[in-house]
N, C-alpha and C positions, 0 to 999 in steps of 0.2 A: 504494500500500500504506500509506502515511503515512498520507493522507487517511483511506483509511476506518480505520483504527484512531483515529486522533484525531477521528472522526466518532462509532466506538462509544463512546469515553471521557465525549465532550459529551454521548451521550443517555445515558449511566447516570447520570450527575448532573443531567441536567436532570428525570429520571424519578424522581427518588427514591429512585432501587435501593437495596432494604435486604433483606440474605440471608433466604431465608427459612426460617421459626422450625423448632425439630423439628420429627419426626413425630410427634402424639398416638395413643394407643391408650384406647381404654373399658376401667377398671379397676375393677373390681367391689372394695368397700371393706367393705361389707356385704351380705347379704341386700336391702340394704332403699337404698342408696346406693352410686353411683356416678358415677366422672369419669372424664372425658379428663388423659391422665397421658403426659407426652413419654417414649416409647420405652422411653430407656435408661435411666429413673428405675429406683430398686431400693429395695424395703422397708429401709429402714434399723434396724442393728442396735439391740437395748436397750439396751445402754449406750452409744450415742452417744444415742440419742433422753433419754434418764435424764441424760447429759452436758450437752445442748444445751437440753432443753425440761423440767425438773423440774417433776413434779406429781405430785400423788397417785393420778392418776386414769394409765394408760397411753392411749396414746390410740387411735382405731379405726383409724390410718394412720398411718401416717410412713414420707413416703417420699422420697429423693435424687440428685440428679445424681452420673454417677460422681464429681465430682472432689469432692462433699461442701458446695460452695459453697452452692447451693440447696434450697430443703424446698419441701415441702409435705404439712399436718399435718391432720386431721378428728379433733377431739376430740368428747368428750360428755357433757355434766351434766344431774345433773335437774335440773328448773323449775318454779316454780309460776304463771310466766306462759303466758300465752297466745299463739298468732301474731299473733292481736288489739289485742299490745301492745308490736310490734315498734319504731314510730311513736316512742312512748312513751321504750320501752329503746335506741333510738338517742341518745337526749343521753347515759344513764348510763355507752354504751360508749365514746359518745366522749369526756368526759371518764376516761372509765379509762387510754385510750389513748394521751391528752395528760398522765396524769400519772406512768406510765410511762417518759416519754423526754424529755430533757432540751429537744429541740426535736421541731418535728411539723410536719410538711408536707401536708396533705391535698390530695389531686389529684381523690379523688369519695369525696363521704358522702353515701347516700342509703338513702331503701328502696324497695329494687323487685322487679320479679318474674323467676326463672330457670324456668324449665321450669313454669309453674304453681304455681312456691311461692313465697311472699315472703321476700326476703331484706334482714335490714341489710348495706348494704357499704360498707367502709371500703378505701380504695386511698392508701396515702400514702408519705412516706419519712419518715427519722425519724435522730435524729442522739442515740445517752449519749454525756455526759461524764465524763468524772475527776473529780468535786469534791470529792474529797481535799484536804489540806493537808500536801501530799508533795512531795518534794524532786523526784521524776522519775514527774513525770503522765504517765498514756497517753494514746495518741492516742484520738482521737474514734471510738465505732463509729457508723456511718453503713449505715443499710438500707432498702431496697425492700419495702413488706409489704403484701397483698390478702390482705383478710380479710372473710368475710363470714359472720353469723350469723343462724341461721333457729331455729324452734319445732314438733319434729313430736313428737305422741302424750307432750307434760310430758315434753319431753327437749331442752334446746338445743343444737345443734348448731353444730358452731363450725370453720369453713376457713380452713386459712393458706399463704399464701404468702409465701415469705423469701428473699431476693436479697441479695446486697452492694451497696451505692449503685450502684458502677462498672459493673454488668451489670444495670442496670435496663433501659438501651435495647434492649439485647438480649433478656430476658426477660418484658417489660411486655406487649407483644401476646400471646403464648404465655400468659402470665397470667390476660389477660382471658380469654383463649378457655377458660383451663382452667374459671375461674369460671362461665363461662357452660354450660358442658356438666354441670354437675350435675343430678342425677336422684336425685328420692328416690321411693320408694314405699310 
């Protein structure tokens, strides 16, 4: 009995066992757009979204893990660029990105394709600081962020995804996969 339990113990760590991620469901965001969205996410209310993510514009989704830790947000502006100039507005986004947060850890910047549309995407973590000149600085906020923006019909479209550092490993696959199941039409 020993044995084979200290037998199963060796093959879960020799195998890499890692739990696996929610269950995603297809969540219709729009008419015209939709993703794979784990489960138990829930539309989050307007004034946490208003709290969390200030802008002018409300956005087409925002939506949370029950405990509040994780997002995931599809905003929308108009553009007077092109898809044709994705290529292009990839340095401009990543400099935005890099000047946002005090450090920037990119894991993949690229632009490629989901479902037949081209997408910029940025996959990084990211660390503010306190640069005050205060007696009792906070601690560092540190986050997990997949973002990727696309250009359909002189409208940019914009996906985010937001983690705390510490549940990156745990939400980084689920991630990609959300990223990847986008569908526009």
């Amino acid at each position: 009995m020993k044995f084979s339990f200290c037998f199963f113990l060796a093959l879960v760590f020799l195998t890499g066992f890692t739990a696996p991620g929610p269950k995603l469901k297809q969540t219709k965001i729009t008419d015209a757009v939709s993703v794979l969205l784990p489960g138990d996410f829930s539309v989050m209310p307007d004034d946490a979204i208003a709290a969390k993510y200030p802008a002018p514009r409300k956005p087409l989704g925002a939506f949370t893990s029950p405990n509040g830790q994780v997002d995931f947000i599809v905003s929308e502006r108009p553009s007077t660029f092109k898809k044709e100039d994705l290529v292009m507005l990839k340095a401009f986004y990543r400099s935005a990105i890099t000047n946002k947060y005090s450090k920037v850890n990119f894991i993949q910047e690229e632009v490629k394709q989901v479902n037949k549309h081209d997408f910029i995407s940025f996959e990084f973590t990211s660390t503010v600081v306190d640069e005050e000149k205060r007696t009792n600085k906070l601690a560092p906020i540190r986050r997990y962020t997949f973002i990727q923006y696309t250009i359909v019909n002189d409208k940019l479209l914009i996906f985010t995804f937001n983690a705390p550092i510490d549940l990156q490993q745990l939400w980084q696959p689920t991630a990609r996969k959300m990223m990847q199941s986008i569908k526009l039409s």
